[in-house]
LOVO-321109 format. One record per residue: residue number from 1; chain; x negated, y negated, z of N, C-alpha, C in turn. Coordinates in Angstrom, 2 decimals, decimal comma. Layout:
<pts>
pt nr = NUM kette = A n.x = X n.y = Y n.z = Z ca.x = X ca.y = Y ca.z = Z c.x = X c.y = Y c.z = Z
...
</pts>
This chain:
<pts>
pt nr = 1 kette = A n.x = -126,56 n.y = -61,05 n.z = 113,00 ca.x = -125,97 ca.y = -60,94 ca.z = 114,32 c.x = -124,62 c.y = -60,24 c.z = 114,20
pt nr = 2 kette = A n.x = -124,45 n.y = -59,10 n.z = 115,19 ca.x = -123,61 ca.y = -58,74 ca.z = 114,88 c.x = -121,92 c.y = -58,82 c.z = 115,60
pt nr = 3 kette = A n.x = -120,88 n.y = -58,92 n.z = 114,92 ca.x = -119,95 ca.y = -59,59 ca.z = 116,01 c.x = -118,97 c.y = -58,83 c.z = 116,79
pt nr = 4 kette = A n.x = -119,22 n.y = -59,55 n.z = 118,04 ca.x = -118,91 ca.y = -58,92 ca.z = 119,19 c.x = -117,36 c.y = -58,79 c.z = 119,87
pt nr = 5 kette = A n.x = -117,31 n.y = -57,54 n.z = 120,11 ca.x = -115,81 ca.y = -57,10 ca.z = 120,80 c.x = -115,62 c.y = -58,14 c.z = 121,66
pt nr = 6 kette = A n.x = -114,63 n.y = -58,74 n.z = 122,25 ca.x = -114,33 ca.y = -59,60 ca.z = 123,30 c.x = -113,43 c.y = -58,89 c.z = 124,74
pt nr = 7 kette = A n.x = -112,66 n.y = -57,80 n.z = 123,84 ca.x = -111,93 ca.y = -56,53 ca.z = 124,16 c.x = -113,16 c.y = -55,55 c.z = 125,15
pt nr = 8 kette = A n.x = -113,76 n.y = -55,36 n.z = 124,29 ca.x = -115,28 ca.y = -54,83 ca.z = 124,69 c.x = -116,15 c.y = -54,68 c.z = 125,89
pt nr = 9 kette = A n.x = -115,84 n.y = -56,03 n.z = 125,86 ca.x = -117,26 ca.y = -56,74 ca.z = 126,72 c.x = -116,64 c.y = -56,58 c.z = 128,06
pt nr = 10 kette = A n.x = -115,30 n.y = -56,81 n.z = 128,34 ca.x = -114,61 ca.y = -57,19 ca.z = 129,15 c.x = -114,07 c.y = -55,99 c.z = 130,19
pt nr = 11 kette = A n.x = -113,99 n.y = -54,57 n.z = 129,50 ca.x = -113,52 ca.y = -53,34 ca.z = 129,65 c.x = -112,17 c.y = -53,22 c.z = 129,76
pt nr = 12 kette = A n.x = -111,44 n.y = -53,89 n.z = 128,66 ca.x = -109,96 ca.y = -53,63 ca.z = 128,87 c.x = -109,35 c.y = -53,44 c.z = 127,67
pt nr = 13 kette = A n.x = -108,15 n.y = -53,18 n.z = 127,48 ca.x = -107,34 ca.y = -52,73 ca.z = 126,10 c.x = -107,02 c.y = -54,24 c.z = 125,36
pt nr = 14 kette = A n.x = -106,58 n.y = -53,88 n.z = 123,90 ca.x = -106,29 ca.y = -54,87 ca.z = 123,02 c.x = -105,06 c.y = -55,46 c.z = 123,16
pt nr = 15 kette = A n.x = -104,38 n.y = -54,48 n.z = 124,33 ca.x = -102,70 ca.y = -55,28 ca.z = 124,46 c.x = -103,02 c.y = -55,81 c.z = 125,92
pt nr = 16 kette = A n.x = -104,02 n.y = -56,30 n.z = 126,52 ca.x = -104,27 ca.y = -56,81 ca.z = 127,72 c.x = -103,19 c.y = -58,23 c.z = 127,92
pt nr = 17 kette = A n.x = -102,60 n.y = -58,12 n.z = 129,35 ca.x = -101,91 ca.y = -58,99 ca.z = 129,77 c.x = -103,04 c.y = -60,62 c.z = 129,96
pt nr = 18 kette = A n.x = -102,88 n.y = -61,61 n.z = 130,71 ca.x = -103,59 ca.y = -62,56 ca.z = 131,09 c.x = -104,11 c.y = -62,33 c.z = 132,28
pt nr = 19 kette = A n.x = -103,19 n.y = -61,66 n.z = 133,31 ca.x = -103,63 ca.y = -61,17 ca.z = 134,50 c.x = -105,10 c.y = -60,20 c.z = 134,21
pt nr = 20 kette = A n.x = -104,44 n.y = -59,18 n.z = 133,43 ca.x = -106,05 ca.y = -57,92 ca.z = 133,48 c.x = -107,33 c.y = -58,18 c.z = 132,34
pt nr = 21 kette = A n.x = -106,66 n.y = -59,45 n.z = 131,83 ca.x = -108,21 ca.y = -60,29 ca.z = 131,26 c.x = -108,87 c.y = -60,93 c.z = 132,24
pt nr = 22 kette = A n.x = -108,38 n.y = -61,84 n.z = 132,88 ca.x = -109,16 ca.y = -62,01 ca.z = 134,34 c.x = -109,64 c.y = -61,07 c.z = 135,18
pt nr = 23 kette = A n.x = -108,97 n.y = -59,46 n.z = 135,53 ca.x = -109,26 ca.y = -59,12 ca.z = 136,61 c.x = -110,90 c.y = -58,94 c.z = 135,80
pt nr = 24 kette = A n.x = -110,49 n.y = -58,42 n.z = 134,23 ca.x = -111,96 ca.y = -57,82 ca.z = 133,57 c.x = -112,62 c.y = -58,52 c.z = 133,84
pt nr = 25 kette = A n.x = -112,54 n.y = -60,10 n.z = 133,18 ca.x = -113,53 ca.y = -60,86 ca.z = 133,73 c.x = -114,66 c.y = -60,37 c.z = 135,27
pt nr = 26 kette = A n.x = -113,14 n.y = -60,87 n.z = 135,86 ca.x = -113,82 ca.y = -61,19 ca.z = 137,57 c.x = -114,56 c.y = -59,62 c.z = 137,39
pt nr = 27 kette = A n.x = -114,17 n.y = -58,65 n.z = 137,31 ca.x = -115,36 ca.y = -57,34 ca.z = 137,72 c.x = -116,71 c.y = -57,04 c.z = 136,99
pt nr = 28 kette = A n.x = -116,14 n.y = -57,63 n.z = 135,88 ca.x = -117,73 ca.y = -58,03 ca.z = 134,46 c.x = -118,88 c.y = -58,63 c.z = 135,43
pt nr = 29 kette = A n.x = -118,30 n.y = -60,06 n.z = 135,15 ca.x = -119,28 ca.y = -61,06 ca.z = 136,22 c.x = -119,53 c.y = -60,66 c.z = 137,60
pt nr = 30 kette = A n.x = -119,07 n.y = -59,84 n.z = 138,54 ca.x = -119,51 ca.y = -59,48 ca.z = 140,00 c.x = -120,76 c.y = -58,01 c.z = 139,10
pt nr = 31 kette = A n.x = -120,81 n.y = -57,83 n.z = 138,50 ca.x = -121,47 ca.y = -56,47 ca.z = 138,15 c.x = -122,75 c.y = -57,33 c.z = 137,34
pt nr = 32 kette = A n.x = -122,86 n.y = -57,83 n.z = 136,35 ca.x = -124,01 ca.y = -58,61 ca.z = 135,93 c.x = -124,11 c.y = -60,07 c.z = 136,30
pt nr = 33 kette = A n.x = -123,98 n.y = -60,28 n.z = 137,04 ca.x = -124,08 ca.y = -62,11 ca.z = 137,73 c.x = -125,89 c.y = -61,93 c.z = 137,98
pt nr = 34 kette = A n.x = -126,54 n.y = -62,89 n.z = 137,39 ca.x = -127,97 ca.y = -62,87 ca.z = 137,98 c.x = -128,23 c.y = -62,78 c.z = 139,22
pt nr = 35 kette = A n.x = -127,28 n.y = -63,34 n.z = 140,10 ca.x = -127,88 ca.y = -63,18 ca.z = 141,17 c.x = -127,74 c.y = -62,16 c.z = 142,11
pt nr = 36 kette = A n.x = -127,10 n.y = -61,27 n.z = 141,26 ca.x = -126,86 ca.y = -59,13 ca.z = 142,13 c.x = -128,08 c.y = -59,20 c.z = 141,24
pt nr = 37 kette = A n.x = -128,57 n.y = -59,30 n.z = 139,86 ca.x = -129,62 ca.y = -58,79 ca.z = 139,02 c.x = -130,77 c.y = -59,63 c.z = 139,17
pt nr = 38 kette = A n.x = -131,55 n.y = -59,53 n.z = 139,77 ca.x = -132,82 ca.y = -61,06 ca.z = 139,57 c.x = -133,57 c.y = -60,27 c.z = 138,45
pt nr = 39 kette = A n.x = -133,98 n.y = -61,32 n.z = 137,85 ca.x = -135,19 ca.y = -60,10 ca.z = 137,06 c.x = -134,73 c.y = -59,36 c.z = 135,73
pt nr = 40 kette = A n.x = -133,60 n.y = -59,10 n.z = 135,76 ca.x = -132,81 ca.y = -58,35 ca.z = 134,57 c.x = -132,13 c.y = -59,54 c.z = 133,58
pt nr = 41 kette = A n.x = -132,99 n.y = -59,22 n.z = 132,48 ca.x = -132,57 ca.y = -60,32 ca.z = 131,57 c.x = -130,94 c.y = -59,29 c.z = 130,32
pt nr = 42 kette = A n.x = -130,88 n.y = -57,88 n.z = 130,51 ca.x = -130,22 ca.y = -57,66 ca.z = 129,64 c.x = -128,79 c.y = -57,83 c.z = 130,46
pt nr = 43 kette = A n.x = -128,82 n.y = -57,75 n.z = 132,12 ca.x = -127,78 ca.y = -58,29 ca.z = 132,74 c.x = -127,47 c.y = -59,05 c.z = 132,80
pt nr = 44 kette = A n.x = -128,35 n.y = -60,21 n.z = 132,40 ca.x = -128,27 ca.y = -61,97 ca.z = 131,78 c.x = -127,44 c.y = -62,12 c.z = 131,35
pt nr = 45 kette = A n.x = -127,83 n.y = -61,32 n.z = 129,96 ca.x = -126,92 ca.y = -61,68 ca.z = 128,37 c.x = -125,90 c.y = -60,83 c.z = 128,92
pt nr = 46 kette = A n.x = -125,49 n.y = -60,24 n.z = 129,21 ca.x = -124,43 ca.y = -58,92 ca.z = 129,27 c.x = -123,10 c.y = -59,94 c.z = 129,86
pt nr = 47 kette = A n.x = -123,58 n.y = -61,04 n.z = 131,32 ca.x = -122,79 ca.y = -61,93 ca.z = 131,84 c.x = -122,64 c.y = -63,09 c.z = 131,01
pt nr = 48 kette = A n.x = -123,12 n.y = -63,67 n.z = 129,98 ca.x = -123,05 ca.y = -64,59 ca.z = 129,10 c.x = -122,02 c.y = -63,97 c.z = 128,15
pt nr = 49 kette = A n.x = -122,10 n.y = -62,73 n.z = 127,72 ca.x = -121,08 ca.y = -62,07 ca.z = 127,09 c.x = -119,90 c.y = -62,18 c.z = 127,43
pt nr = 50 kette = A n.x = -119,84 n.y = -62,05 n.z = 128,97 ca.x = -118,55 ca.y = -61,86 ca.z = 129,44 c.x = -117,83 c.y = -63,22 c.z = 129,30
pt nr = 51 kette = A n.x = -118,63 n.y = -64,34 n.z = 129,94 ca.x = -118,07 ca.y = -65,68 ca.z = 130,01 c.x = -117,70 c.y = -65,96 c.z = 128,79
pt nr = 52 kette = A n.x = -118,15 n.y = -65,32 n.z = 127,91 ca.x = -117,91 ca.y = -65,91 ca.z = 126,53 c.x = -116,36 c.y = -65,32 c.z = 125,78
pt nr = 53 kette = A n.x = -116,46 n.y = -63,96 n.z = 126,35 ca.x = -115,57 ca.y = -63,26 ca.z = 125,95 c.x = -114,29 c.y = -63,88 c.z = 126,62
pt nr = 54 kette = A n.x = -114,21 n.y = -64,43 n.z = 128,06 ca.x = -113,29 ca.y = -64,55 ca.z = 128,91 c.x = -112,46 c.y = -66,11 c.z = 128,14
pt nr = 55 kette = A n.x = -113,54 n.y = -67,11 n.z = 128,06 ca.x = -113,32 ca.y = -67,99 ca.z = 127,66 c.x = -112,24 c.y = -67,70 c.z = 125,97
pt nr = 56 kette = A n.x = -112,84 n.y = -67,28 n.z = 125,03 ca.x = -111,89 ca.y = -67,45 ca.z = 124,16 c.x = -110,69 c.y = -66,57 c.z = 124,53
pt nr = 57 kette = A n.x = -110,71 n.y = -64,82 n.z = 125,38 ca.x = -109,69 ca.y = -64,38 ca.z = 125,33 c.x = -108,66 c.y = -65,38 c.z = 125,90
pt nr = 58 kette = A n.x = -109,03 n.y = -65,56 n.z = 127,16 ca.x = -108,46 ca.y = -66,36 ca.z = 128,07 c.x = -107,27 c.y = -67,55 c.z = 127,52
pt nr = 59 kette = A n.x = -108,13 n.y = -68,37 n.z = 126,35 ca.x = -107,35 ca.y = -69,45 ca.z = 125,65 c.x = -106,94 c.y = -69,14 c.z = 125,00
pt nr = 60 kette = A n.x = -106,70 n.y = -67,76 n.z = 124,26 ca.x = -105,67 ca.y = -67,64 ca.z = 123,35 c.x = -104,39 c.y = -67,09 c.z = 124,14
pt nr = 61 kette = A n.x = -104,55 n.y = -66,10 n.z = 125,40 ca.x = -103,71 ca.y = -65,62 ca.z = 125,86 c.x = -102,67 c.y = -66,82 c.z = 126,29
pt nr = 62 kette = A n.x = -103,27 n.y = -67,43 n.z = 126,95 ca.x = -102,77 ca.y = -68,91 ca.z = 127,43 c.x = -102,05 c.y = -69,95 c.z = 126,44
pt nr = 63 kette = A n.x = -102,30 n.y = -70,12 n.z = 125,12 ca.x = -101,87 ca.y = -70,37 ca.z = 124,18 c.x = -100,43 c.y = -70,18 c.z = 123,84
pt nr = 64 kette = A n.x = -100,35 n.y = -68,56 n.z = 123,93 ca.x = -99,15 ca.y = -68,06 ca.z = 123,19 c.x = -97,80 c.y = -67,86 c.z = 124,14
pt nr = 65 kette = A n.x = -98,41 n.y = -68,10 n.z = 125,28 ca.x = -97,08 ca.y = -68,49 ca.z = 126,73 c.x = -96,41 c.y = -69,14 c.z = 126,57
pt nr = 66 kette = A n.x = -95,00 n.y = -69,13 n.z = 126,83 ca.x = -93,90 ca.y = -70,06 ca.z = 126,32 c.x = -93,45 c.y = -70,62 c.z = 127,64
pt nr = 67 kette = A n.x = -93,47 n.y = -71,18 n.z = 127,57 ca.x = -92,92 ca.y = -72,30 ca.z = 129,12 c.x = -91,51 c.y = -72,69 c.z = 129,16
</pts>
């Protein structure tokens, strides 16, 4: 299996803020969400990607915020 961009998946740069990891998110998931795709299983995985991607970027970005 081979391992996957998170950067990638998401369509945004490696110096991404927290804001334009979400926006990636949010436009990832409105573009492969099953339910714009019925029927399309590679738009399935493509949105599982994203959630997946969002989730760890997400917590690390969040992580390194200083309060």
């Amino acid at each position: 299996m081979a391992k996957q961009d998170y950067y990638e998946a998401l369509g945004i740069s490696k110096s991404a803020s927290a804001a334009e990891i979400k926006k990636g998110y949010r436009k990832m998931a409105i573009k492969y969400h099953p339910d714009k795709n019925p029927d399309d299983t590679t738009a399935e995985e493509k949105f599982k990607q994203c959630a997946e991607a969002y989730e760890i970027l997400h917590f690390f970005s969040l992580r390194f915020v200083s309060y």
